[in-house]
Every structure is written in C-alpha cells, then in structure tokens.
C-alpha positions in Angstrom: -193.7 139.5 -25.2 -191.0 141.9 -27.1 -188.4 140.7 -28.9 -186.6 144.0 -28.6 -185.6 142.9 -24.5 -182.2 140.9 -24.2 -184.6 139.5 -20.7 -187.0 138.5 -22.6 -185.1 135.7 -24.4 -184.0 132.3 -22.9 -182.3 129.4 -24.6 -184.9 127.0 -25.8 -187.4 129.6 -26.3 -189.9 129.2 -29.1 -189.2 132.5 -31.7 -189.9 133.2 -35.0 -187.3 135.3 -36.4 -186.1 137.6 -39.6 -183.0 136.8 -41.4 -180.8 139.1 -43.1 -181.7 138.0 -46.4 -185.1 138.3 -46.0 -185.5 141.7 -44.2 -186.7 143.2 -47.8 -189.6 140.4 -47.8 -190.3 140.2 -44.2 -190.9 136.5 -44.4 -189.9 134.9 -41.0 -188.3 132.0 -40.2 -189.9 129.9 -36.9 -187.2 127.9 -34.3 -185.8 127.3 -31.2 -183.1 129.8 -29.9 -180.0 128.3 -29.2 -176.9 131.5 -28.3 -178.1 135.3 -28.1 -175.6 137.3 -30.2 -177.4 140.9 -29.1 -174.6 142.2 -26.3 -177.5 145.5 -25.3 -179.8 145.0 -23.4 -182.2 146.4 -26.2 -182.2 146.6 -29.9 -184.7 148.4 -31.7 -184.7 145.8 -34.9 -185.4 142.8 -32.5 -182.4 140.8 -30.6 -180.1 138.6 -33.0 -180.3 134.7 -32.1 -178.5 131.5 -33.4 -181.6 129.1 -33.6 -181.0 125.5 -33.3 -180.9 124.9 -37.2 -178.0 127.3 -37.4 -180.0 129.9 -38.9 -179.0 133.6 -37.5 -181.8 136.6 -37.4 -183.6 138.6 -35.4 -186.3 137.9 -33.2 -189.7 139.3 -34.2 -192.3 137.4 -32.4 -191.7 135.0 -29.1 -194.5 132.2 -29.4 -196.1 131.2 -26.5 -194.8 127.5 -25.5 
C-alpha cells in the first residue's frame, strides 16, 4: 500500500516511517500510528503521523499486519 494516500492510513496501523532528522540518512523508524498530521488527501513525501512512542515522520512503508 502507499504511504502517499491520507485513505490509506488508520490509527493502529503498522508503518515504518522517516523522521525529519533522518531524511539525509534514510534510516526509518518502525511503529504504530497513533494521530495523522497530513490535512491533503496526498503528499508526495509520504503522509506525517504521530506514532505511539511520540515519534513524528512520514510514512514510507505500511507493513502488512
């Protein structure tokens, strides 16, 4: 699934994200998405989540549950 949709991300889903800091790197962190911050429906970077640690990024892959 893409993690450029707003309808492809649920609460609770199982993502692996990028965070800001590590955009250069590309290393990605894994969680559970907790609040969508993306308004659009679309983003071309990937849709910005709060995962349930806290941590805020954008979502890269969606793992399969």
């Amino acid at each position: 699934m893409d993690g450029k949709k707003r309808s492809n991300i649920k609460p609770g889903l199982h993502v692996m994200i990028v965070q800001k800091e590590d955009q250069r790197t590309g290393d990605l962190t894994e969680g559970y998405v907790q609040d969508i911050l993306t308004n659009s429906s679309t983003h071309p970077h990937g849709i910005k989540v709060r995962l349930e640690t806290g941590e805020v990024g954008r979502v890269q892959e969606i793992l399969e549950s």
